[in-house]
C-alpha positions in Angstrom: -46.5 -121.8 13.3 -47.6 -119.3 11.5 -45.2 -116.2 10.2 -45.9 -112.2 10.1 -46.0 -111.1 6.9 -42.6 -109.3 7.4 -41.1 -112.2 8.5 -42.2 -113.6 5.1 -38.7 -112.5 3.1 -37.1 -113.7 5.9 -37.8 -116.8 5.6 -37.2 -116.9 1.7 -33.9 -115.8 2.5 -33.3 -118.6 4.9 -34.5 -121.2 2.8 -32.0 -120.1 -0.2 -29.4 -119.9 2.3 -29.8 -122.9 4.0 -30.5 -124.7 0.1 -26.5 -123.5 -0.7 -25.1 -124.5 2.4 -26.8 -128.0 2.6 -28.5 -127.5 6.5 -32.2 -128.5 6.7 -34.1 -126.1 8.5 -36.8 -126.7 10.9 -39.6 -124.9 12.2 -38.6 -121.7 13.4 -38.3 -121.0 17.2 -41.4 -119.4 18.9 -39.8 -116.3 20.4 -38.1 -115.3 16.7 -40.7 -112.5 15.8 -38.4 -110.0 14.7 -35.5 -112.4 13.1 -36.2 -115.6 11.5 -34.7 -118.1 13.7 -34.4 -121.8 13.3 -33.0 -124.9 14.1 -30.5 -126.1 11.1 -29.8 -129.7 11.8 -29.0 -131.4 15.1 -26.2 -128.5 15.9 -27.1 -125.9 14.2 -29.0 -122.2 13.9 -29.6 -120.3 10.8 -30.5 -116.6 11.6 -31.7 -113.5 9.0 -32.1 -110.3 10.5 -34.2 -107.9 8.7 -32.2 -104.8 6.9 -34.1 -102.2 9.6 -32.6 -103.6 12.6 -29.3 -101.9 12.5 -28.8 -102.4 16.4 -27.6 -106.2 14.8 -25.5 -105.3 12.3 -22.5 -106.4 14.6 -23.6 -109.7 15.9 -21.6 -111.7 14.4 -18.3 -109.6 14.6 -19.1 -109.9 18.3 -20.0 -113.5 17.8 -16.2 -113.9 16.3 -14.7 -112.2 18.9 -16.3 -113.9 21.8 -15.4 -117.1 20.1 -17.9 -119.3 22.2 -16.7 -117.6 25.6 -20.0 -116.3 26.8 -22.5 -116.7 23.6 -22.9 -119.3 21.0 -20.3 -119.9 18.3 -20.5 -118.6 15.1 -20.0 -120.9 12.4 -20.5 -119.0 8.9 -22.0 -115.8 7.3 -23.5 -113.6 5.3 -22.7 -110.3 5.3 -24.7 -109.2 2.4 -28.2 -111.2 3.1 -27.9 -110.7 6.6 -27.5 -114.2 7.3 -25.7 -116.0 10.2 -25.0 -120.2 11.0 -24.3 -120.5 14.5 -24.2 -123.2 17.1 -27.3 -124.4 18.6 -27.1 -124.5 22.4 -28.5 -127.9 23.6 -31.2 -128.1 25.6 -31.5 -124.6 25.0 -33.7 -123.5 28.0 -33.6 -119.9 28.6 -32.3 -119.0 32.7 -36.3 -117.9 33.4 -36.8 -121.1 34.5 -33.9 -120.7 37.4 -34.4 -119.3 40.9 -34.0 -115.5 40.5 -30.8 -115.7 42.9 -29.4 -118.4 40.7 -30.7 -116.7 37.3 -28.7 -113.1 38.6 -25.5 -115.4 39.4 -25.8 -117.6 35.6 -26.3 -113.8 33.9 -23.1 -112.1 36.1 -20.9 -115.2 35.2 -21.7 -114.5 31.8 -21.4 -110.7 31.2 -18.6 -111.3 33.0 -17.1 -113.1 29.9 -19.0 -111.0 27.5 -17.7 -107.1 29.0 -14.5 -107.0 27.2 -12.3 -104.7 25.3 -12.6 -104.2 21.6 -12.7 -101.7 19.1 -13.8 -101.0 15.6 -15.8 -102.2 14.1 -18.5 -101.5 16.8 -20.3 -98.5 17.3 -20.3 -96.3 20.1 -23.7 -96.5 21.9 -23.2 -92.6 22.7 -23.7 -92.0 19.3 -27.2 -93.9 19.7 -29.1 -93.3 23.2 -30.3 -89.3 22.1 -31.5 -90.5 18.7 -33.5 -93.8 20.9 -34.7 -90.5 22.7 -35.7 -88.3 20.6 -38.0 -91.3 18.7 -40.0 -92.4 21.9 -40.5 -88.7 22.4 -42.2 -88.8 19.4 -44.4 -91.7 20.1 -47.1 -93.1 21.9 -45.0 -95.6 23.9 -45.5 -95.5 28.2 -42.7 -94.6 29.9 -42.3 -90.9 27.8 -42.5 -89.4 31.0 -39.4 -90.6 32.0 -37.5 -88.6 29.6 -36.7 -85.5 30.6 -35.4 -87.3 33.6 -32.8 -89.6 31.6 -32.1 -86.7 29.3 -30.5 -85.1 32.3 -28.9 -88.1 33.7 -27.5 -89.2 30.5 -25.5 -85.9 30.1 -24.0 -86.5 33.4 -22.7 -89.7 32.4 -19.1 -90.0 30.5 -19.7 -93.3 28.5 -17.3 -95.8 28.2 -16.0 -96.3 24.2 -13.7 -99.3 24.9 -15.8 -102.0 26.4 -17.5 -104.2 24.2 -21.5 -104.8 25.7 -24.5 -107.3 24.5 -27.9 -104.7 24.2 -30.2 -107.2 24.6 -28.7 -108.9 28.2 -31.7 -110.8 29.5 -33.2 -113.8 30.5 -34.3 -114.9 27.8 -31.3 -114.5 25.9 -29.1 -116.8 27.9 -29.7 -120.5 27.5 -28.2 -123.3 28.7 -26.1 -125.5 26.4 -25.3 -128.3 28.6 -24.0 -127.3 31.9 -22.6 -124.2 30.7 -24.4 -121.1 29.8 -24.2 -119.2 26.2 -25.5 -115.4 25.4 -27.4 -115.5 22.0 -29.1 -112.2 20.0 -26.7 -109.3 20.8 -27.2 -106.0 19.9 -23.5 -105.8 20.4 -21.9 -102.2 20.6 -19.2 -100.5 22.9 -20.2 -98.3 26.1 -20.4 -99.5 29.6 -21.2 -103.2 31.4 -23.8 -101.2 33.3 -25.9 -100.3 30.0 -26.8 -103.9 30.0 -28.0 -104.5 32.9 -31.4 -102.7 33.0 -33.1 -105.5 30.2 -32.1 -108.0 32.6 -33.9 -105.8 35.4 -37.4 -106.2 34.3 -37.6 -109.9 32.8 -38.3 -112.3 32.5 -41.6 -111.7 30.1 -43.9 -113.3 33.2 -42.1 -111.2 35.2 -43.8 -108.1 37.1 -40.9 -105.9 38.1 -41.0 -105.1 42.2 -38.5 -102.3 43.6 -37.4 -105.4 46.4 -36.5 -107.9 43.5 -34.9 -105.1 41.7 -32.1 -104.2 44.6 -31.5 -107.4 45.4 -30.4 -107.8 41.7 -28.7 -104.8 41.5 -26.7 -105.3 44.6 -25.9 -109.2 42.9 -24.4 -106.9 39.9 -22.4 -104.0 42.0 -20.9 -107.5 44.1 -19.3 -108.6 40.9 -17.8 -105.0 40.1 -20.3 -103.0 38.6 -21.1 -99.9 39.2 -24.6 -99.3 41.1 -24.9 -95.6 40.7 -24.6 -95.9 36.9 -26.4 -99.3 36.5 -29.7 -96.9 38.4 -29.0 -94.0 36.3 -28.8 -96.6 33.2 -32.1 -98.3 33.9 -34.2 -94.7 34.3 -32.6 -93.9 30.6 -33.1 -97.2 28.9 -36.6 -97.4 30.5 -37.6 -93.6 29.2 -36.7 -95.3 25.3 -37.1 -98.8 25.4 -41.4 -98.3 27.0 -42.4 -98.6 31.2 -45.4 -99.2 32.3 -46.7 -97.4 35.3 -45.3 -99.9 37.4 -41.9 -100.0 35.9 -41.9 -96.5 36.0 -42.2 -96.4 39.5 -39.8 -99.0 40.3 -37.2 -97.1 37.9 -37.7 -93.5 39.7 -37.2 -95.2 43.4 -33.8 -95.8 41.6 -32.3 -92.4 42.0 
């Protein structure tokens, strides 16, 4: 497998790491394009994040707190080269491969675990979303049409600050570690359960979201507690920043 050039350092840094705390690595996982990700032993993954992805900064103090409940253990870090040692979860296969009905049920059971309090020192994510705005204002990225819409339903919203959430809740970052299912790659900051939700909304990758598909997971969702109106509302704002197609962007505005 070949490597981006900015993955390049990355992997430097894991191999000095990985030298000091005697794991072998391996070849890194296929899906790790913007981390370098790889297997470290039998048991074991080494991760580096790269110093612009400041959405990560708090994995592993969510990691620590969640303390295998809901995602993958952390074993050792460090804090400085951006490095974490975590478990590996074995065999590792991602929930795309479910039934949708039984993929929605695995990812509730697990945010479940993962929605709880906590505190400093994770960031608020109201301090984030109009700065995530403002940038794909500025680009080229579809779904820009979408923002004056969730600039208006975002100011109507009064975000939690107490409840820890994952940022990157999806499909493929829930794997199976033998019989029980583990969250890995959080983009861990406080707000509301309902802010995940929407990356779980349109995945998996082979996925083409449908508006049919979509209620039926949503309703899956509001059934375990959440809130539907502000899961909807969520999705239209997290679509406007994080890029919709046309598709998606019509799914997301039959929503409201």
């Amino acid at each position: 497998m070949s490597l981006t050039p900015d993955l390049r350092p990355l992997e430097r840094v894991a191999h000095e790491v990985a030298l000091e705390w005697g794991v072998e690595l391996g070849r890194p996982f296929a899906l790790s394009r913007y981390s370098y990700v790889a297997p470290a032993g039998e048991d074991f993954v080494l991760k580096v994040t790269p110093p612009e992805d400041d959405e990560s900064d708090e994995e592993a103090d969510a990691l620590a707190l969640w303390a295998g409940n809901g995602a993958v253990r952390l074993l050792r870090r460090d804090r400085e080269r951006r490095v974490l040692l975590m478990e590996r979860a074995q065999p590792g296969t991602d929930i795309s491969e479910l039934a949708d009905d039984q993929a929605t049920a695995v990812a509730i059971e697990v945010g479940l675990r993962l929605w709880r309090p906590a505190r400093q020192p994770f960031r608020w994510i109201g301090d984030h979303v109009p700065r995530w705005l403002d940038k794909a204002e500025r680009s080229t990225e579809p779904g820009r049409e979408l923002i004056p819409l969730a600039r208006k339903l975002y100011a109507s919203l009064d975000i939690g600050r107490a409840t820890l959430v994952h940022g990157d809740f999806h499909h493929h970052n829930i794997l199976d570690a033998g019989g029980r299912y583990l969250a890995i790659d959080a983009k861990a900051m406080l707000g509301d359960p309902e802010f995940d939700v929407p990356s779980f909304l349109w995945n998996p990758l082979q996925y083409r979201m449908t508006l049919d598909v979509t209620e039926e997971r949503l309703a899956a969702f509001a059934a375990a507690g959440l809130n539907e109106e502000r899961m909807r509302m969520w999705s239209v704002i997290r679509g406007a920043y994080l890029g919709a197609d046309e598709d998606e962007v019509r799914v997301l505005r039959a929503l409201l």
